[in-house]
DOMI-413504 format. One line per field, with one value per residue (C-alpha): x, y, z; residue number from 1. Coordinates in nm, 3 decimals, decimal comma. Example, Ala and Ser with C-alpha at 12.3 -4.5 7.8 and 13.67 -1.06 7.14 Angstrom:
X [1,230  1,367]
Y [-0,450  -0,106]
Z [0,780  0,714]
num [1  2]
//
This chain:
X [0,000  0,163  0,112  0,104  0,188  -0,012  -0,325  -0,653  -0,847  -1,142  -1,459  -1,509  -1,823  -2,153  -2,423  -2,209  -2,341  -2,359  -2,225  -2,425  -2,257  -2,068  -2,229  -2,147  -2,438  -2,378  -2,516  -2,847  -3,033  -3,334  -3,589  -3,977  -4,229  -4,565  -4,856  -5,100  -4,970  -5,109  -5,349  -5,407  -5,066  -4,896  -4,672  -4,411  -4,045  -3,871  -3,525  -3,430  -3,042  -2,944  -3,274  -3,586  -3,587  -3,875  -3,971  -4,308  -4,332  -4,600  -4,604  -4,729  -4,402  -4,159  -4,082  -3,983  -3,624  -3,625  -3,789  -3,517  -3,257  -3,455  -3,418  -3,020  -2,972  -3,151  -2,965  -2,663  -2,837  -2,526  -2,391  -2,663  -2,521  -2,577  -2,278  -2,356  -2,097  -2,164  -1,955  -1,927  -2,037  -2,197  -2,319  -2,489  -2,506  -2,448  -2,590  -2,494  -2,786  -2,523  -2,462  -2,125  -2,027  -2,031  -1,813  -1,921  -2,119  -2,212  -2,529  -2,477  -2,794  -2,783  -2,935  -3,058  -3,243  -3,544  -3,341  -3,135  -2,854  -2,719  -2,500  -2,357  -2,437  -2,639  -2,580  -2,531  -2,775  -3,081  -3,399  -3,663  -3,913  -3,879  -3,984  -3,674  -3,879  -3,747  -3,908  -3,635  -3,212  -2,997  -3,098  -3,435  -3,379  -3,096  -3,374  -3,652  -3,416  -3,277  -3,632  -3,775  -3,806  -3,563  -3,885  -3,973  -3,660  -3,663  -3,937  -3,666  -3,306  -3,084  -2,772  -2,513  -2,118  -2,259  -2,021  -1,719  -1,833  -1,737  -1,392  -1,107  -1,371  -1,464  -1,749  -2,006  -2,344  -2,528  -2,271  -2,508  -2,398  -2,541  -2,728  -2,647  -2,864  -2,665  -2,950  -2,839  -2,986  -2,814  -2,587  -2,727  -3,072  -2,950  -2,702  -2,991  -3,229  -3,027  -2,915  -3,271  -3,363  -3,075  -3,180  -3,536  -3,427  -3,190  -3,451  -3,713  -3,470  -3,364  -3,750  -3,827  -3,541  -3,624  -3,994  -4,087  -3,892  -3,979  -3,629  -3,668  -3,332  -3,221  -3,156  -2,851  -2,510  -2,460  -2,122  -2,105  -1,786  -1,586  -1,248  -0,944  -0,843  -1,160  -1,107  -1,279  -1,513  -1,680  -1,658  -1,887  -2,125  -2,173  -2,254  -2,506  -2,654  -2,699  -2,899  -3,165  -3,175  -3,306  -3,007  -2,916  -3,004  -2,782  -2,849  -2,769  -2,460  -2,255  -2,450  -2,305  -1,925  -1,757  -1,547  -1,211  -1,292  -0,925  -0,931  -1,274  -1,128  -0,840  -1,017  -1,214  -0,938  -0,734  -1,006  -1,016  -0,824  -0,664  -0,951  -1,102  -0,814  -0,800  -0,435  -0,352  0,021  0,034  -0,025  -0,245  0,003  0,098  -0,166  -0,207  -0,042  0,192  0,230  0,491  0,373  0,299  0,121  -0,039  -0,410  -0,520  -0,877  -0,963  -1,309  -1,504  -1,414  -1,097  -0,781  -0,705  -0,399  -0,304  -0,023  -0,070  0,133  -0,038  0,019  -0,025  -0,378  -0,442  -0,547  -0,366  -0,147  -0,125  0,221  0,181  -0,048  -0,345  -0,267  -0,426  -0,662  -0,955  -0,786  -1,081  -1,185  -1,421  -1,129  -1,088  -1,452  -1,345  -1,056  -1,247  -1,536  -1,250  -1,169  -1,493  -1,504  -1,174  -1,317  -1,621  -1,583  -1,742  -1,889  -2,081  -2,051  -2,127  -2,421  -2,561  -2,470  -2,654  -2,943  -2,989  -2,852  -3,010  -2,882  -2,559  -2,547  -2,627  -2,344  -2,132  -2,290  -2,210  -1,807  -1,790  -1,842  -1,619  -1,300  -1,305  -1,313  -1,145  -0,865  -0,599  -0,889  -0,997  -1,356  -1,650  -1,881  -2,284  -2,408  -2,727  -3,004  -2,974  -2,600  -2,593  -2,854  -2,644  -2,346  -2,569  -2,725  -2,350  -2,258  -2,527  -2,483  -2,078  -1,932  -1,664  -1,746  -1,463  -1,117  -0,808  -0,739  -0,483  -0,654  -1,044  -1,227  -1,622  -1,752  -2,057  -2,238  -1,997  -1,693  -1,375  -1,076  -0,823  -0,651  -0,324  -0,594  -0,757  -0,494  -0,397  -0,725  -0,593  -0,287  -0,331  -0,472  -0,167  0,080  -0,049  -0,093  0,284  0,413  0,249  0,317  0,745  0,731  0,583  0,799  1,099  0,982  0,904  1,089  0,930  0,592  0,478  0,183  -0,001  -0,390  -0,600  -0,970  -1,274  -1,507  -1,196  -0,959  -1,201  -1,061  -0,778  -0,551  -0,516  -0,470  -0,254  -0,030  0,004  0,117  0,413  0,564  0,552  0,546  0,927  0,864  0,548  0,304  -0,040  -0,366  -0,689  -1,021  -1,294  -1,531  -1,322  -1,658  -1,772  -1,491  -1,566  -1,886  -1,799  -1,574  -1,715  -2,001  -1,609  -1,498  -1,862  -1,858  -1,464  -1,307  -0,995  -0,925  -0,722  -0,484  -0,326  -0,307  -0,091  -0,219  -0,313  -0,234  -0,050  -0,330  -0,343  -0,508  -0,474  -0,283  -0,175  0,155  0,347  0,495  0,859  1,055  1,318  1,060  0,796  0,623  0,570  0,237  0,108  0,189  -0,159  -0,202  -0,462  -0,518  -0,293  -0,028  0,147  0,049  0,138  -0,167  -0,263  -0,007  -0,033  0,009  0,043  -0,198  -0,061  0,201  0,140  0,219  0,236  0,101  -0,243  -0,438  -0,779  -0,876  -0,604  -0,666  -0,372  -0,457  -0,360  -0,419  -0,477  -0,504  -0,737  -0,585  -0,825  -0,844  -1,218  -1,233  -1,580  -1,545  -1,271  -1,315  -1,052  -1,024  -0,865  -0,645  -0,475  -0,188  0,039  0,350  0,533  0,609  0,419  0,431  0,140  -0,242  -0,234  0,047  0,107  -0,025  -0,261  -0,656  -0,881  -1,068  -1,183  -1,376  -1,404  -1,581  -1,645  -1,634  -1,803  -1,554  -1,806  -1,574  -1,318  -1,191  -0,871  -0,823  -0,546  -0,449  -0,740  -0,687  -0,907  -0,837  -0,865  -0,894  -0,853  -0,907  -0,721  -0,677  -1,054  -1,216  -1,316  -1,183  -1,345  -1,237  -1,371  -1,293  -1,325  -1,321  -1,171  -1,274  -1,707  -1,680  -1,801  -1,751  -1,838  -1,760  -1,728  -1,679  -1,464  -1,640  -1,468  -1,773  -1,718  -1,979  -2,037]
Y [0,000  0,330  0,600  0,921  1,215  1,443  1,589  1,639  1,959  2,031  2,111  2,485  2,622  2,542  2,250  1,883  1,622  1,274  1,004  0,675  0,420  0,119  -0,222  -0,583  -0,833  -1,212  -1,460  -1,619  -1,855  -2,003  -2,170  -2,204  -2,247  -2,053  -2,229  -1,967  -1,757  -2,037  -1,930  -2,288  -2,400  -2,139  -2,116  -1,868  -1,954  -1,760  -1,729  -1,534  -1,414  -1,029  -0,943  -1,154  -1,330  -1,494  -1,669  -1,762  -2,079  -2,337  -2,706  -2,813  -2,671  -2,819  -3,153  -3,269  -3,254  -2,960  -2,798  -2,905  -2,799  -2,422  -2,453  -2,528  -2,273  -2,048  -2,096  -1,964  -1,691  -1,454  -1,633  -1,497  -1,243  -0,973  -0,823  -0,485  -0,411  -0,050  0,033  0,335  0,180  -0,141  -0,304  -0,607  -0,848  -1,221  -1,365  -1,659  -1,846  -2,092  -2,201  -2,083  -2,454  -2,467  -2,304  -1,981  -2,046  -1,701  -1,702  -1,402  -1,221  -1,251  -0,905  -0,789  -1,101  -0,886  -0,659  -0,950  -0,947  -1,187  -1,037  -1,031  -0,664  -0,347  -0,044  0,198  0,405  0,562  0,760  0,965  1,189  1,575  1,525  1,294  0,956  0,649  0,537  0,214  0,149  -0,065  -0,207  -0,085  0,282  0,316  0,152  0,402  0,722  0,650  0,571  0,918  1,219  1,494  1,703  1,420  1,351  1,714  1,627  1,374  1,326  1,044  0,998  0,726  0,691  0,879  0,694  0,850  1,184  1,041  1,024  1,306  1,546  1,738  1,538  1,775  1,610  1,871  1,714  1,746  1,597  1,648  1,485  1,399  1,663  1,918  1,889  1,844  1,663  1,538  1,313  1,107  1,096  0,924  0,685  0,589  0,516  0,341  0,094  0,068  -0,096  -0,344  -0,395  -0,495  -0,700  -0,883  -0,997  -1,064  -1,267  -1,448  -1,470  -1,627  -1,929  -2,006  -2,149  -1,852  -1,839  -1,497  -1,266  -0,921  -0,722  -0,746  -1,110  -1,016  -0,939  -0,677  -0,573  -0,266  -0,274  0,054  0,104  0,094  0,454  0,568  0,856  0,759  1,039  0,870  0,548  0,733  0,881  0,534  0,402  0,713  0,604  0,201  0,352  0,641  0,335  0,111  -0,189  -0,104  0,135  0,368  0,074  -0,208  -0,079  -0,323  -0,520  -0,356  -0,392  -0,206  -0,417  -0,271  -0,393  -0,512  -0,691  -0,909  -1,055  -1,099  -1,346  -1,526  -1,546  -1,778  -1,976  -2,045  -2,360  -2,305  -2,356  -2,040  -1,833  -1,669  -1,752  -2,118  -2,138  -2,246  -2,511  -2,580  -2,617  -2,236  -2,087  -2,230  -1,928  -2,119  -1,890  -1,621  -1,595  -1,259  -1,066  -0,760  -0,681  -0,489  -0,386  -0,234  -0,041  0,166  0,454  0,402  0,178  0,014  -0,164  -0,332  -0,592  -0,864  -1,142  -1,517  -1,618  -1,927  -2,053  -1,888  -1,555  -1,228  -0,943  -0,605  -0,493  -0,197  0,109  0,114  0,315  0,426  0,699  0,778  0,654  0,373  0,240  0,560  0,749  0,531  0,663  1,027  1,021  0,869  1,079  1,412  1,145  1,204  1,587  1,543  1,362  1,558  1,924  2,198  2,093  1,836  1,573  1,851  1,927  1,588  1,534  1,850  1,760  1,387  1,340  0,985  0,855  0,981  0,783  0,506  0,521  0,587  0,232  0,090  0,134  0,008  -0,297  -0,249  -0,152  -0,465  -0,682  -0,556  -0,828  -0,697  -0,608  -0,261  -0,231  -0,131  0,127  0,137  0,475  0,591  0,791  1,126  1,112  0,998  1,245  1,529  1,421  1,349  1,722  1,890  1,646  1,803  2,103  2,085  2,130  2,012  1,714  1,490  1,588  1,381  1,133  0,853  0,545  0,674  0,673  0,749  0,439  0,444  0,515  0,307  0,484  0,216  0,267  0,082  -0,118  0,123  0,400  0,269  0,186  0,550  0,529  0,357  0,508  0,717  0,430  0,201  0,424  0,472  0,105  0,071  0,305  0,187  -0,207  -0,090  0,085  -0,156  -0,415  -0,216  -0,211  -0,576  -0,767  -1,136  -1,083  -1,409  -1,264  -1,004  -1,053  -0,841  -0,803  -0,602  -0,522  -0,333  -0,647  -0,771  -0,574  -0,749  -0,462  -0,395  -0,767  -0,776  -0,451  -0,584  -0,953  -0,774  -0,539  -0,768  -1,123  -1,129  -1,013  -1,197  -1,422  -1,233  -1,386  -1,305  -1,481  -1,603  -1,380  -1,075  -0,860  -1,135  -1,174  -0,870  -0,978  -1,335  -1,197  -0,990  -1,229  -1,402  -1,136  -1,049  -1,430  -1,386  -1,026  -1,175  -1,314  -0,943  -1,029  -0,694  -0,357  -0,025  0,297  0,485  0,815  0,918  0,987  1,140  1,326  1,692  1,717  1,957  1,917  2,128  2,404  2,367  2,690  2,521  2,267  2,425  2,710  3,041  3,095  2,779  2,876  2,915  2,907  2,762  2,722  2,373  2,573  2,665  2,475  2,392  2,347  2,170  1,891  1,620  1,264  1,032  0,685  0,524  0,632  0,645  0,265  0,095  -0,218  -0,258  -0,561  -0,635  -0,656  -0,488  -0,245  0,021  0,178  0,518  0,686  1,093  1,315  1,643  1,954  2,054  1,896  1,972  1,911  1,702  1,608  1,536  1,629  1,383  1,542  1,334  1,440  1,298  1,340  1,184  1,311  1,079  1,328  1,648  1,838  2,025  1,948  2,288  2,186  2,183  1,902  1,825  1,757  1,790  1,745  1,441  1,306  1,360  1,204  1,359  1,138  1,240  1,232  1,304  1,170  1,450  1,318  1,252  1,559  1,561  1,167  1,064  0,895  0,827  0,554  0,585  0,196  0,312  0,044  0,097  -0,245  -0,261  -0,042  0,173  0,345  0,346  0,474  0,422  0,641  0,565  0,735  0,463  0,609  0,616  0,386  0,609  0,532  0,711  0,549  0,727  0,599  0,893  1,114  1,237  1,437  1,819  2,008  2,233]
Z [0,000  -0,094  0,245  0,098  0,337  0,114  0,225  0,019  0,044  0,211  0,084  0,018  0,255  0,191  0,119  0,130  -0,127  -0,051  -0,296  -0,350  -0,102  -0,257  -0,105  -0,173  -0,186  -0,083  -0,306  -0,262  -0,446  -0,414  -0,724  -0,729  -0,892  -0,874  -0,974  -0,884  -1,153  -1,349  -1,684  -1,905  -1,969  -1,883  -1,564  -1,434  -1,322  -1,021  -0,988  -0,658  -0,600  -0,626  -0,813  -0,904  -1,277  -1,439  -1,718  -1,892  -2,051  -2,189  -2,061  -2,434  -2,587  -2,304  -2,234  -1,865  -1,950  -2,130  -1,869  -1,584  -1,861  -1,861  -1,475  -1,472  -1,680  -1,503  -1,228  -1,423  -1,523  -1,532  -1,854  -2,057  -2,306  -2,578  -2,730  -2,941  -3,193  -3,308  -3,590  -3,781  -4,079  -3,991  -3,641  -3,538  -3,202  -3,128  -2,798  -2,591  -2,384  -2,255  -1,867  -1,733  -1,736  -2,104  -2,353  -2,487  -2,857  -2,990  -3,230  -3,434  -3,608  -3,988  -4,158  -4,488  -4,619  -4,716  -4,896  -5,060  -4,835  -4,551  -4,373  -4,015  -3,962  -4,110  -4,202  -3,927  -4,048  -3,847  -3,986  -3,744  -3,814  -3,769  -3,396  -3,403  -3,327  -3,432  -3,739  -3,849  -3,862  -4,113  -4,410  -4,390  -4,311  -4,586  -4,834  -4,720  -4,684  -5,016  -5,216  -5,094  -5,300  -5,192  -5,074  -4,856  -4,690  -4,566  -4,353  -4,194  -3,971  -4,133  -3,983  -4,118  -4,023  -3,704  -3,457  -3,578  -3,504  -3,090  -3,221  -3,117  -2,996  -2,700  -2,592  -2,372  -2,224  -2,490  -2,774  -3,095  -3,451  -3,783  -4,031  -4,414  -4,487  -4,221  -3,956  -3,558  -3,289  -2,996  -2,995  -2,664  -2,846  -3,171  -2,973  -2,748  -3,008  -3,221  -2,953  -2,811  -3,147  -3,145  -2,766  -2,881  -3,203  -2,961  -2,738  -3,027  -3,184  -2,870  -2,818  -3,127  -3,152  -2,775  -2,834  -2,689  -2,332  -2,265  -2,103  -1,963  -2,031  -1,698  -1,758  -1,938  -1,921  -2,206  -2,380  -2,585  -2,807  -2,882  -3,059  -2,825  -2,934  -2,830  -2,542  -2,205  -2,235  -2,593  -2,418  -2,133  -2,353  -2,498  -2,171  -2,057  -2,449  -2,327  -1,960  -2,161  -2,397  -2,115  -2,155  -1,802  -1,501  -1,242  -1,025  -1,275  -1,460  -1,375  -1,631  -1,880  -2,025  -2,232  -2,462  -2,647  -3,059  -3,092  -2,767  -2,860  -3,187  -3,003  -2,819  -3,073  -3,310  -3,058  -3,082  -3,425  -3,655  -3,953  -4,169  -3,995  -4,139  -4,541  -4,530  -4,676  -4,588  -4,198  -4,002  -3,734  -3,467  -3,600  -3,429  -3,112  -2,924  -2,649  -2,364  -2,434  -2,825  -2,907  -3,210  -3,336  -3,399  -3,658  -3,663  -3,999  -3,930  -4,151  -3,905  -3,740  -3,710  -3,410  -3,302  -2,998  -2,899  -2,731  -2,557  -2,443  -2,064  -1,915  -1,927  -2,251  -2,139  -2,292  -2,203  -2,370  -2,474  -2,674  -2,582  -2,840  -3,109  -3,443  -3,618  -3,819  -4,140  -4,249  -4,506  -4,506  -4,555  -4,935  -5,001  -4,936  -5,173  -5,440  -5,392  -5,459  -5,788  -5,922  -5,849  -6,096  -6,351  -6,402  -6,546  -6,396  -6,080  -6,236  -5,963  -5,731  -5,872  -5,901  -5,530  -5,460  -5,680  -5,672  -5,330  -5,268  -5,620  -5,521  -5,165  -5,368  -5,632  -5,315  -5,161  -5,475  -5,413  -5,050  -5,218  -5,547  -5,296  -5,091  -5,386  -5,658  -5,859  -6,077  -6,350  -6,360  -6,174  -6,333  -6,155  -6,347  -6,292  -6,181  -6,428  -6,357  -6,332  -6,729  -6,794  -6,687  -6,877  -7,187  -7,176  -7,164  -7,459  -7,621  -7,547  -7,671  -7,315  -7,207  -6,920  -6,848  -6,723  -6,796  -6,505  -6,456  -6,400  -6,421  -6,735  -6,886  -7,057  -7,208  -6,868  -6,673  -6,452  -6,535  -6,215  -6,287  -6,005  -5,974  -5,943  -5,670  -5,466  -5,476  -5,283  -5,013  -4,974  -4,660  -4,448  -4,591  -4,508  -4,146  -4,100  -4,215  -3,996  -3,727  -3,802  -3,839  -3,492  -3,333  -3,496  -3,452  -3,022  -3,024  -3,236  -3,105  -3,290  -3,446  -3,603  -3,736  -3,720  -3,944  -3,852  -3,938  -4,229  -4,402  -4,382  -4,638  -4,861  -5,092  -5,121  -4,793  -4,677  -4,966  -4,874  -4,525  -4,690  -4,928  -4,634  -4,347  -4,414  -4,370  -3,964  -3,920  -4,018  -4,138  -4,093  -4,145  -4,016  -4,293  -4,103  -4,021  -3,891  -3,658  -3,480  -3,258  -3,205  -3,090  -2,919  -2,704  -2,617  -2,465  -2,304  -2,134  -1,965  -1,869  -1,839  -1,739  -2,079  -2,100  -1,824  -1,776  -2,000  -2,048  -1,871  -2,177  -1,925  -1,617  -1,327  -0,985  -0,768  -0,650  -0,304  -0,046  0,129  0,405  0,214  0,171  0,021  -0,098  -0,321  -0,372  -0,579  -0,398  -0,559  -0,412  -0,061  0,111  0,511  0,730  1,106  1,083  0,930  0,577  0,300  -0,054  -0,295  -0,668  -0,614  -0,851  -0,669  -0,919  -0,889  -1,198  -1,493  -1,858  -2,011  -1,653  -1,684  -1,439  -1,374  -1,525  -1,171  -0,970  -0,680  -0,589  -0,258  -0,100  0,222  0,218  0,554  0,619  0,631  0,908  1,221  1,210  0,851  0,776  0,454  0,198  -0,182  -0,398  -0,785  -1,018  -1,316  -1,608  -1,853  -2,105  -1,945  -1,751  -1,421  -1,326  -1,037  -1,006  -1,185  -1,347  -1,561  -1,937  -2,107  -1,742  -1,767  -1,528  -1,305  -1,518  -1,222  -0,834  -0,548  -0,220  0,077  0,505  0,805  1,051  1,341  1,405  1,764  1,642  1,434  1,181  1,286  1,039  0,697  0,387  0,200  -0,179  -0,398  -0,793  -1,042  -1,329  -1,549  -1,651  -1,995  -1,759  -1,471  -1,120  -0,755  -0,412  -0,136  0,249  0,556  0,834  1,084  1,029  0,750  0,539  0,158  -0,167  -0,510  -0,825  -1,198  -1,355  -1,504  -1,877  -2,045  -2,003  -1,840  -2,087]
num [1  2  3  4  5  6  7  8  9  10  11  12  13  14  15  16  17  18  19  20  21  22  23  24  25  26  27  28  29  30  31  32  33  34  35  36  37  38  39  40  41  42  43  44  45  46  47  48  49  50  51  52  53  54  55  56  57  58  59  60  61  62  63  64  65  66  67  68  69  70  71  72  73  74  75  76  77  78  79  80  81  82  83  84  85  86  87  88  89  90  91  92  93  94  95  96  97  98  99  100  101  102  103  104  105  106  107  108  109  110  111  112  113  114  115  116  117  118  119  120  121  122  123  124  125  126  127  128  129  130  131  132  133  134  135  136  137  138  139  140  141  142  143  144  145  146  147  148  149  150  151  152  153  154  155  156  157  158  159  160  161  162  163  164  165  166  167  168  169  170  171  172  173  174  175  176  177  178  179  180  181  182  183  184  185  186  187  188  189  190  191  192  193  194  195  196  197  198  199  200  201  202  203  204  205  206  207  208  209  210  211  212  213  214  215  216  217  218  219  220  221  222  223  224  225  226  227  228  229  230  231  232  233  234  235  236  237  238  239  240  241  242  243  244  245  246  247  248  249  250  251  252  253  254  255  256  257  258  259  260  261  262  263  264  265  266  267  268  269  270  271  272  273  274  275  276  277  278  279  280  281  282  283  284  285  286  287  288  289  290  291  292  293  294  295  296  297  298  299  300  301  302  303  304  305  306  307  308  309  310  311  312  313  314  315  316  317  318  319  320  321  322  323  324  325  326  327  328  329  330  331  332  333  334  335  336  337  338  339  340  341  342  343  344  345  346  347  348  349  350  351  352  353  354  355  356  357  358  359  360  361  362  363  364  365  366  367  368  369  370  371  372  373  374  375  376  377  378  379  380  381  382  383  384  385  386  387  388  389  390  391  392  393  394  395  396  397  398  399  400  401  402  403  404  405  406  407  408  409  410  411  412  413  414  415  416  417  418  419  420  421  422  423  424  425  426  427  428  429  430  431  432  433  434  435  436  437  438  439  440  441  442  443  444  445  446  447  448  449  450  451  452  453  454  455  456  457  458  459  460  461  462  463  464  465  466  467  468  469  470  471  472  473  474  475  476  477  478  479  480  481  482  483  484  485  486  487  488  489  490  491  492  493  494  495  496  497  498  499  500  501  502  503  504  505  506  507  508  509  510  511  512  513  514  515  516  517  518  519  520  521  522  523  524  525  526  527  528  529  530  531  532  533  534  535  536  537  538  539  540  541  542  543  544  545  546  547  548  549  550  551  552  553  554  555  556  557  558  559  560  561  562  563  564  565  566  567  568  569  570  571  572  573  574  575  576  577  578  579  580  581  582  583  584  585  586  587  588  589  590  591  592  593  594  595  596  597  598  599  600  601  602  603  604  605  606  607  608  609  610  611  612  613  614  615  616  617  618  619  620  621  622  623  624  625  626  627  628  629  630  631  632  633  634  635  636  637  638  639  640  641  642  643  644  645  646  647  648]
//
């Protein structure tokens, strides 16, 4: 336990707020049966621990053993899962309905089938009225946004690629984001609604390959996924999304986990043979991971790129290495340089103009080459324009104006855009170049990496798996699943049973907590000297909790003890700061932020005056960061789950 001399402040004058206490329950269990809920066939199933769970089922659908088997695994009701992957451009869920003495087997929804697709996830794409209610999300709401007549779809919010506007911002509890057509709403309202319909398909799903079993929502364990680069304050507003959403309550959040993408395939991937792998030339025995085998994960999003490093203990479970890193360079990024493409090839603003006129035709076109980039062989891809787009070329042909520009590698054909596969790959340049960089310096750090594991909807795409293959198959071995976007999703149904599976990870920051010490001259800042009754005092210390790449536990504890400055002091006030520096001296630093959370805790027993001691328990190795603060002389606790959202 580290005994730190320092002091923390006491609460300025004036009303003192009360923190919810931090209690443990013990475990109790107990079945029954009701039969006076009885109606026909139909009987009700209590299962009593922490909270009451029922289920409604019908005697003419169950057989005796099926019925004990509902029982049993009721009794393990804490296995049952739903893991949410929200992606920036596609998201889906997989569940798990299996007892905690089984392995983990992830049934992932399948999507699009009445639009002609089957796929493991839908677009991320949300439409509500002009009172911004819900009206539909995926498949469906890109089908009805993009059928409507412009005039129509005035009347209407639809917001697509909306995650990514979480990423390297300022995110405030007012945070509002905008629509394709430029239109804001808040961010917390479109979050919310979009995961209260995956909620609701989740359990209708669940509902309808159970014969019926009825499960409220608080029968789960739920596990939101978010990219590892992700700040803490978009992985909170996530979180405050899942409770107005109604997956979990202020009183039920520890229902809810917050998975790291990279980590979840991770997971799955160790899981998987050879035959679950693109890559032909290995052996089985090459992926088994022995403990001390250690390899990079690359998870190629529509939105961002996320790479972590990881390193197999004993007993299979996993160690990071290597801070997260990564950025916003996509595969959206490839649609916004061949979007500027187009604005070359067309003279005069054309493209702009259909854009601005056709908007809907245009999204489609754009749909069009999600699919072209992943997919495209050494022969030069064929794009089949829309109506109004060979319309307006056809009326400036007509009219003897000019309408194509020379460009390398793009071409006009007869209603059909030709790219050539050198042209595209200019495309993907940016994103390539990052992932390069990133793969060498990690490389270059750790030079024992066995492989490198590419994941996510843009590792579908053969240029990119095929970039990765030419720079580094010299260093490492690269691999990518058959299923690269269910990984995460499998995954984190893993990770929500066990959260150990991620042994240990890097501090992505330095923290403390702002301190007061005896002032010393010959230390300390003259403009920090303050005086009380106890004395001379130096003020805005930063004691640091944990340092920036430290490895923490998934379920460590590191412990402190602070004193009151006031021997009559009845309350102590603990802020809680963060930076990537390695050393600071005081919180109002360079480079310091902050307060990102705070928790105030009573010391109602002052007998012993300044011999009194709060002792603060930070928990650092999970996805998200928690404290608990106790007074040891009442017993008094307060807990707080830092808080990263500014105020304003």
């Amino acid at each position: 336990m580290d005994r730190s001399a320092h002091r923390a402040s006491a609460l300025s004058p004036g009303p003192e707020r009360r923190l919810p206490r931090c209690t443990q329950t013990g475990d109790r269990q107990a079945l029954t049966s009701e039969h006076n809920v009885r109606k026909s066939n139909i009987y009700r199933v209590n299962y009593h621990s922490d909270k009451s769970v029922h289920r409604d089922f019908d005697l003419e659908d169950l057989s005796l053993l099926s019925l004990l088997s509902l029982l049993s695994e009721m009794a393990n009701t804490e296995t049952y899962i739903i893991a949410i992957d929200f992606g920036t451009t596609y998201s889906g869920y997989a569940y798990s309905l299996t007892p905690r003495n089984k392995d983990v087997s992830p049934h992932v929804r399948r999507w699009g089938q009445e639009q002609g697709h089957d796929t493991p996830k839908t677009p991320s794409c949300i439409l509500l009225d002009h009172h911004g209610t819900f009206q539909c999300f995926g498949y469906e709401a890109k089908g009805k946004y993009l059928e409507m007549h412009e005039d129509e779809a005035k009347n209407y919010y639809y917001f697509e690629n909306f995650k990514m506007e979480l990423y390297d911002k300022t995110i405030t509890k007012d945070l509002e984001i905008k629509d394709v057509q430029k239109k804001s709403m808040s961010a917390l309202r479109v979050f919310s609604a979009a995961l209260n319909f995956l909620k609701e398909d989740a359990l209708n799903t669940i509902l309808l390959n159970t014969n019926g079993v009825k499960f409220k929502v608080t029968d789960f364990t739920w596990v939101l996924t978010v990219p590892a680069i992700w700040d803490f304050s978009a992985r909170q507003i996530m979180r405050e999304a899942a409770e107005q959403a109604g997956i979990v309550t202020s009183s039920s959040e520890n229902k809810l986990v917050i998975a790291l993408e990279p980590e979840a395939a991770s997971v799955w991937s160790m899981k998987l043979p050879s035959s679950g792998f693109i890559a032909e030339d290995h052996d089985r025995a090459a992926l088994q991971q022995f403990p001390g085998t250690q390899y990079i994960v690359v998870d190629c999003g529509g939105g961002t790129i996320d790479i972590t490093v990881h390193e197999v203990l004993e007993g299979g479970a996993l160690k990071e290495l290597h801070k997260a890193s990564g950025n916003d360079k996509g595969g959206r990024r490839v649609d916004k340089k061949f979007r500027q493409a187009l604005r070359e090839l067309f003279c005069d603003g054309l493209w702009e103009e259909y854009e601005r006129d056709h908007p809907s035709e245009a999204q489609k076109f754009m749909y069009d080459f999600e699919t072209v980039k992943l997919r495209i062989t050494e022969n030069a891809a064929r794009m089949i324009c829309y109506f109004n787009l060979g319309r307006l070329v056809l009326e400036r042909q007509n009219e003897d104006r000019e309408v194509f520009n020379v460009v390398e590698g793009m071409s006009w054909d007869n209603g059909k855009i030709l790219i050539s596969r050198q042209r595209m790959e200019t495309f993907f340049h940016e994103s390539l170049v990052h992932i390069t960089d990133s793969l060498s310096e990690i490389t270059d750090k750790h030079p024992d990496i066995s492989y490198i594991l590419l994941v996510g909807g843009f590792a579908q795409s053969t240029i990119l798996r095929e970039h990765v293959q030419r720079e580094f198959s010299d260093q490492a071995q690269v691999l990518c699943p058959m299923n690269p976007q269910e990984v995460i999703l499998k995954g984190a149904v893993m990770f929500g049973r066990d959260q150990s599976l991620i042994r240990s990870r890097k501090s992505a920051f330095t923290y403390g907590v702002g301190t007061s010490s005896r002032f010393d001259p010959s230390v300390h800042k003259e403009e920090k000297r303050f005086s009380n009754k106890e004395g001379v005092w130096c003020k805005d210390l930063f004691s640091k909790l944990v340092g920036i790449n430290e490895d923490v536990g998934w379920n460590q504890t590191k412990k402190y003890e602070f004193g009151p400055i006031e021997r009559d002091q009845k309350s102590m006030k603990l802020s809680f700061y963060r930076t990537e520096r390695k050393n600071v001296t005081h919180v109002d630093e360079w480079g310091v932020d902050g307060p990102v959370a705070s928790c105030v805790v009573d010391m109602p027993d002052i007998s012993k005056g300044m011999n009194r001691k709060v002792k603060l328990e930070v928990f650092f190795g999970a996805t998200e960061i928690t404290a608990k603060a106790t007074d040891l002389e009442s017993k008094n606790t307060s807990s707080v789950k830092m808080d990263f959202i500014t105020k304003q």
